[in-house]
Structures are given as structure tokens and as C-alpha cells.
C-alpha positions in Angstrom: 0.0 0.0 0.0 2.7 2.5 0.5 4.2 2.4 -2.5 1.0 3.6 -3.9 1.8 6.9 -2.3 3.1 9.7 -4.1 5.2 13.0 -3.0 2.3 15.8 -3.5 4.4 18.8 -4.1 1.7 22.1 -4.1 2.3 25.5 -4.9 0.7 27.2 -2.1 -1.0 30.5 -1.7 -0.4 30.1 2.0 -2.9 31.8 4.1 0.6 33.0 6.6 2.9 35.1 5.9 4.8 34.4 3.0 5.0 35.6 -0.2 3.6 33.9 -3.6 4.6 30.5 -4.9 5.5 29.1 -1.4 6.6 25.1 -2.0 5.7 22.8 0.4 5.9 18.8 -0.3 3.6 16.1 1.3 5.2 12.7 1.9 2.8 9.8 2.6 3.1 6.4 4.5 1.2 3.9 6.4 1.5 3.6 10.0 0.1 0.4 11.2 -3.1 1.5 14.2 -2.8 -1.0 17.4 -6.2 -2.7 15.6 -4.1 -3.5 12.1 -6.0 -0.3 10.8 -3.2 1.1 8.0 -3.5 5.0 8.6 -2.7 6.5 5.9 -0.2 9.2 6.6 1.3 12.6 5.3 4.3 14.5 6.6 4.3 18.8 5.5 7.1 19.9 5.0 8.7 23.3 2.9 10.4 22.1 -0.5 11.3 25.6 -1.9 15.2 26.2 -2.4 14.8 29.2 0.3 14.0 26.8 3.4 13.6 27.9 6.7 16.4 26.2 9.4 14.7 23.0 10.9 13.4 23.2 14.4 13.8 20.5 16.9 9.8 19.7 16.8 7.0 18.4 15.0 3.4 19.4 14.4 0.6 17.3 14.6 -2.7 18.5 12.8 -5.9 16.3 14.0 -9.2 17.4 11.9 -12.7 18.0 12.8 -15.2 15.8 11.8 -14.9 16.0 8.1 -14.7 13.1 6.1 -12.5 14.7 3.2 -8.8 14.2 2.8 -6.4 16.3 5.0 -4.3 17.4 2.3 -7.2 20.2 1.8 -5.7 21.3 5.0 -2.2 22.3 4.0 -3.0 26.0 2.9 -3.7 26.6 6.5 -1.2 24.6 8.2 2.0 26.4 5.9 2.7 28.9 7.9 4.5 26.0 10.6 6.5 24.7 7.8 7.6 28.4 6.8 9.1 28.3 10.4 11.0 24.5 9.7 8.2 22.4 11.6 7.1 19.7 9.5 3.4 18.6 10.3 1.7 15.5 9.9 -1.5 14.6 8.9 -3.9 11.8 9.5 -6.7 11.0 6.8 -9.8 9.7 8.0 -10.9 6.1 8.4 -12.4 5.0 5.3 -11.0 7.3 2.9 -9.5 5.2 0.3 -6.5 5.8 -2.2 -8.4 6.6 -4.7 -10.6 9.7 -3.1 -13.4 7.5 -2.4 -15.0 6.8 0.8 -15.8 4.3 2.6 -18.9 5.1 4.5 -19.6 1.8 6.6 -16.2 1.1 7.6 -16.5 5.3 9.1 -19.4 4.5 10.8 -17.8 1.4 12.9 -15.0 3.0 13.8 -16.5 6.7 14.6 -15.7 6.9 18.2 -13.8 9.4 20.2 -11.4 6.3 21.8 -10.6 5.2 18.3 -9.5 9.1 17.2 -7.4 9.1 20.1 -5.8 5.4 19.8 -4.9 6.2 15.7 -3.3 9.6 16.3 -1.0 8.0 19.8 0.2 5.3 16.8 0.7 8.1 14.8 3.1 10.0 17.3 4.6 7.1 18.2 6.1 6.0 14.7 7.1 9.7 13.9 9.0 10.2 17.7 10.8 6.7 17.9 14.0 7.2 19.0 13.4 11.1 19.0 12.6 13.3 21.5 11.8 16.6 20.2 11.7 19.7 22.0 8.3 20.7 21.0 5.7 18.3 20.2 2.7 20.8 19.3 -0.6 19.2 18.3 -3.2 21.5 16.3 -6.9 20.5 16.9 -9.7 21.7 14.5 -12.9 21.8 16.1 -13.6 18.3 16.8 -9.7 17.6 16.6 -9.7 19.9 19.6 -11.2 17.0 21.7 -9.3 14.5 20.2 -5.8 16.5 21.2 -6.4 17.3 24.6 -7.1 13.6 25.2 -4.0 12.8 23.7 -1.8 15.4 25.7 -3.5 14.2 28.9 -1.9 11.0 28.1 1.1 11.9 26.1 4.2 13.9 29.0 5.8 14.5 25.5 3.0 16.5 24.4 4.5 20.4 24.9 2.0 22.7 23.4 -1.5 22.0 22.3 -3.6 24.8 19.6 -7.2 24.6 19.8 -8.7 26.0 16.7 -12.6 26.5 16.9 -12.7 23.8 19.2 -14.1 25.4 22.7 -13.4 23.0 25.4 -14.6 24.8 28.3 -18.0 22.7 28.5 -18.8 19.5 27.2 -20.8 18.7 23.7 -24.3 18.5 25.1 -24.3 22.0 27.0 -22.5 23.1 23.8 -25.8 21.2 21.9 -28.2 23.3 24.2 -26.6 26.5 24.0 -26.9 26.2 19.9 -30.4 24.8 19.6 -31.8 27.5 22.7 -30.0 30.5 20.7 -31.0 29.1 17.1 -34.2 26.7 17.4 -34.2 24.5 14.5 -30.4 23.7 14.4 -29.5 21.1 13.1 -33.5 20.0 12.5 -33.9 19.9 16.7 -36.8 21.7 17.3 -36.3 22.9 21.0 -34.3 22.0 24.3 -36.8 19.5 24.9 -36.3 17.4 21.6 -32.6 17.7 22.1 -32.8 15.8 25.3 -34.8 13.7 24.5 -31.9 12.2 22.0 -29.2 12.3 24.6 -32.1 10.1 26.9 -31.8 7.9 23.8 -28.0 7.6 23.1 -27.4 7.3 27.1 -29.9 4.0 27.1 -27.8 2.6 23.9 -24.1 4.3 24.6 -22.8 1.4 22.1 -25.5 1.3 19.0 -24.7 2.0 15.5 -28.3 3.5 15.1 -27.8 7.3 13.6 -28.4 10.8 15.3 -27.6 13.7 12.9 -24.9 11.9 10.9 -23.5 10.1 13.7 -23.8 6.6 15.5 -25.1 6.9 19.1 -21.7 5.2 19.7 -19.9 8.1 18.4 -22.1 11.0 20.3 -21.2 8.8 23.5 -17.7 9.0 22.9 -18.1 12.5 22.9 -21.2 14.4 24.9 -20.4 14.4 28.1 -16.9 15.0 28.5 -15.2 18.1 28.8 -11.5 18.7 27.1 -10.8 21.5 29.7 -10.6 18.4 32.0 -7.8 16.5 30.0 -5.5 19.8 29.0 -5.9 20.3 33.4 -3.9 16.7 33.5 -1.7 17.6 30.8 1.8 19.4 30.8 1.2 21.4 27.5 1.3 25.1 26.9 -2.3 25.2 25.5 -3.6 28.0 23.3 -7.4 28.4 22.2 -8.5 30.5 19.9 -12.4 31.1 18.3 -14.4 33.2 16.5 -17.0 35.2 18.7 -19.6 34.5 15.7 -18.8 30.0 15.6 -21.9 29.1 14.3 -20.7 25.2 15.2 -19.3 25.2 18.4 -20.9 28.5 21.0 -17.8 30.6 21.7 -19.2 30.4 25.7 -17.3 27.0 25.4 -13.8 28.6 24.7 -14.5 31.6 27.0 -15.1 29.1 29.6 -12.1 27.1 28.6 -10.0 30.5 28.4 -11.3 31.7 32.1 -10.0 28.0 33.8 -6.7 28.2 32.1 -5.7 31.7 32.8 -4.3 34.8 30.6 -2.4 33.7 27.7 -4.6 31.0 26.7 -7.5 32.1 24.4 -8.2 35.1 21.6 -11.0 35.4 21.0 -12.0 37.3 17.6 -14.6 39.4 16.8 -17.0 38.4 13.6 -14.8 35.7 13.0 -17.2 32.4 11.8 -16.2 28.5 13.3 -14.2 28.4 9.9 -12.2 31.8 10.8 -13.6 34.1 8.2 -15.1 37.3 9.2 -18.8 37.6 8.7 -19.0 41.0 7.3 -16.3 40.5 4.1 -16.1 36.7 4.0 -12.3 37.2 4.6 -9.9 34.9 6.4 -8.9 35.6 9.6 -6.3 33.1 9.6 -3.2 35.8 9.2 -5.0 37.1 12.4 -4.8 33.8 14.0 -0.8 33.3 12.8 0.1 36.5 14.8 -1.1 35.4 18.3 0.2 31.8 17.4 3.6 33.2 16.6 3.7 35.1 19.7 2.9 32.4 21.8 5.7 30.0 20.3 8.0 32.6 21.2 6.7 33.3 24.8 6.5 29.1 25.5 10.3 29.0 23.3 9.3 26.7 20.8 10.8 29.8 18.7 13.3 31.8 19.6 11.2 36.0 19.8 13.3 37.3 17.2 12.4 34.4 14.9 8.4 35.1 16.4 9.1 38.7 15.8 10.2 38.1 11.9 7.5 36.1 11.2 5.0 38.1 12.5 6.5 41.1 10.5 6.2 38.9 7.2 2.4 38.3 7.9 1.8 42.0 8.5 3.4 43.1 5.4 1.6 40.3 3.7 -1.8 41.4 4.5 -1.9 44.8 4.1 -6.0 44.1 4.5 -5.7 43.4 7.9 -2.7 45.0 9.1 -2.5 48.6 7.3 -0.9 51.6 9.4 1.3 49.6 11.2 -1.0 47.7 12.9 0.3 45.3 15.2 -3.1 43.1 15.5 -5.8 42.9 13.4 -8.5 45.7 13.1 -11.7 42.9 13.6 
């Protein structure tokens, strides 16, 4: 199966701080899950002849809940190879070679516990015999639950980015606090209806039946847990940021997050949608994002400041949009 994999060299646009016709190369491989799974695997990194010095760390991205191939990620994430991280990317069970999916093999293995199990494998075969400085782990919504399990687990888990992801409460109060703002999300009529399901799913924690997309056994895995509770047990710097208009996951759930971990550890943005685009202009906000990421490597010294303080200087000059004036932060 491997050798079916090529090297995906893209000419990125990057979304960060760099100029036009950025390189960056995507290696694949299989990495065996503890079940036999074979998780099909990418490793980021820049491939331009102007490469940035290679840092004693790696990135791990873990996506949301998508069921698309991470590679559509790598826009987003090239801002960490412009800095000499290479990052790693899973692709979802049941997405084959080919771009097709595999919807029922998905479904059996859509659990919380299997997310976490897949991406441990993962950072197991990339750290063998390596111990990196920084081991930074970059959760998208969803992927936010999935890597504060994993750095409760993981001491060599240094820094963990929650991107959309809140934290602060679990999925059901999350649930409520959508459906009593916007009645008729997701088809659930009221608070009432909404309980109703979770009455269901508790009775039958392990049954394939569907709610909303999902098996009951993957809403168990999930609901009533809160990811605040596993970054407490973890050693990581942690870093939380969300849009103050998240349409998918209530922006209570990161404040929340942000008031138990203390200064430092959420930005929140104003206007700024669960896929970090402003409302009003249908921008990105993401060169927003890369500034108070940037700054937090260097305060944590994944980076050294003055690299932090270069890069940030890049994305500003970059996005004239956001940053004109001399702005420091953005003007959301």
C-alpha cells in the first residue's frame, strides 16, 4: 500500500505570511493503528530552495469531523513549515486511495477512543527514538477534543492549539446552548427534543443507530466530557482561539475554557465564523490567527522572539488588508 503513495508537491498560496509560490511537499506512508488499521499518513514539509532552518519539533494537525482528505488542509497549516516544523497529517478512516469513501467502515470505527488510539500510533512511529523539544498538536474543532485527550496522556506532548474547538464545557451543553439561541439547528426543534436524543443515546451508549450523521456510539464517545478536564492533566502550553460568531461550536465553550486556564490562553475574535472568516467581508482571519500563534511559540520558546518577531513582521506586510498603518493586531 505505501508504495502507492506519491510526494504531493503544491504550490501554495499560504494563508501565513509568505510571499507567492510558497513550495511545500507532502510525503505519505502507512502507519500500522494498534487494531491493524493502516492509517494513511502525510508528513508537510517546505520544499522551496529558500527553506527555513529545521526546528527541533514536530506538528501534529488532527481534523474535525470532516470526512474529506487532510491534504485540503495544507494552505492553513503552511505557515508552521515556513518556520521549519514539519506537520503531519492523519486522513480519516475510510478514505480510500483513490478519493473514495468508505462510509460503513466510518461508521464502525466513529468513536472518540478510536480518534485518540490512531493519532497515539501516529506520534509514536514519527517520535521513535526522538525526543523533540516541542511536540505541538493543532486541533480543529472536533480535533480539539481528540488532542487534549492525547496530551492528557502523552508527557511529551509540549504545546496544544485549539482552533474552533471550545473546550470549556462539554458537547451536550455546547448542543443546548446552539439549539436555545438558534431553534431548528441542526433539524432539533427545542431544548426538549434535544434531550430527548441524549435520553436515547445514554440507554444505547454502544449502537450504531444514527443521530444527525452520527452513530449513538460516536455521540457517546463525545457528549459528556469536557477537554478543559484533560489539557488540566496535561503538561502542554495550551492555546485556544475562536471566533465570537462560531456558528458550530458557541464561543461560551472557549471563553469558559480561556477563564479556567488563565491569561495567555485564548483570543478570541470578533466576527470571525467556526471556519475563521469574518462575517461582514467573508475574509480569512487566519493571518490574524498566525500572529497570536507566533507570539505564543516565542513566549513558550518553541521559537526563539526574534524568529516570532520576523515572522509576524512577514504576515503583516503580507496582509496589508488586515494590518495597514502599522497595525500590530488585526483591526476585527
Amino acid at each position: 500500500m505505501g508504495s502507492r503513495f506519491l510526494v504531493l508537491a503544491l504550490s501554495l498560496w499560504a494563508l501565513s505570511g509568505c510571499a507567492a509560490g510558497f513550495r511545500a511537499e507532502a510525503r505519505g506512508r502507512v502507519v500500522t493503528a494498534d487494531d491493524g488499521y493502516p492509517l494513511r499518513v502525510y508528513e508537510m514539509v517546505e520544499s522551496g530552495t529558500r527553506r527555513a532552518p529545521a526546528r527541533d519539533g514536530l506538528v501534529f494537525y488532527l481534523d474535525g469531523s470532516r470526512r474529506s482528505s487532510v491534504l485540503e488542509r495544507m494552505g492553513a497549516l503552511a505557515g508552521f513549515s515556513m518556520l521549519g516544523f514539519p506537520v503531519i497529517l492523519v486522513e480519516p478512516r475510510g478514505l480510500n486511495d483513490d478519493g473514495s469513501f468508505d462510509a460503513a467502515l466510518a461508521w464502525r470505527s466513529d468513536t472518540k477512543q478510536r480518534r485518540v488510539a490512531d493519532q497515539k500510533a501516529v506520534i509514536d512511529q514519527a517520535l521513535a527514538g526522538r525526543a523533540p523539544r516541542t511536540v505541538l498538536l493543532v486541533g480543529a474543532s472536533e480535533g480539539g477534543d481528540i488532542a487534549a485527550s492525547v496530551a492528557a496522556e502523552d508527557p511529551r506532548v509540549s504545546h496544544v492549539l485549539l482552533m474552533g474547538s471550545g473546550g470549556g464545557i462539554d458537547q451536550a451543553s455546547e448542543l443546548g446552548i446552539l439549539v436555545a439561541r438558534q431553534p431548528g439547528y441542526l433539524g432539533i426543534r427545542d431544548p426538549a427534543e434535544l434531550e430527548l436524543a441524549f435520553a436515547r443515546i445514554r440507554r444505547q451508549p454502544d449502537s450504531l443507530a444514527d443521530w444527525l450523521g452520527h452513530p449513538y456510539r460516536r455521540w457517546s464517545s463525545y457528549l459528556w466530557s469536557r477537554p478543559l478536564d484533560d489539557l488540566k492533566r496535561s503538561r502542554a502550553s495550551v492555546l485556544a482561539l475562536h471566533g465570537s460568531d462560531d456558528e458550530n461550536v458557541p464561543p461560551e465553550s472557549a471563553r469558559a475554557l480561556g477563564a479556567a486556564l488563565g491569561a495567555g490562553a485564548f483570543v478570541e475574535y470578533p466576527g470571525v465564523d467556526h471556519r475563521f472568516r469574518q462575517r461582514s467581508t467573508g475574509r480569512s482571519a487566519l493571518p490574524c490567527a498566525e500572529i497570536d500563534v507566533v507570539s505564543w511559540l516565542g513566549r513558550t520558546r518553541a521559537i526563539s522572539a526574534e524568529d516570532a518577531r520576523v515572522f509576524a513582521e512577514r504576515t503583516r506586510q503580507a496582509h496589508p488588508e488586515w494590518f495597514a498603518g502599522g497595525r500590530e493586531r488585526c483591526a476585527l
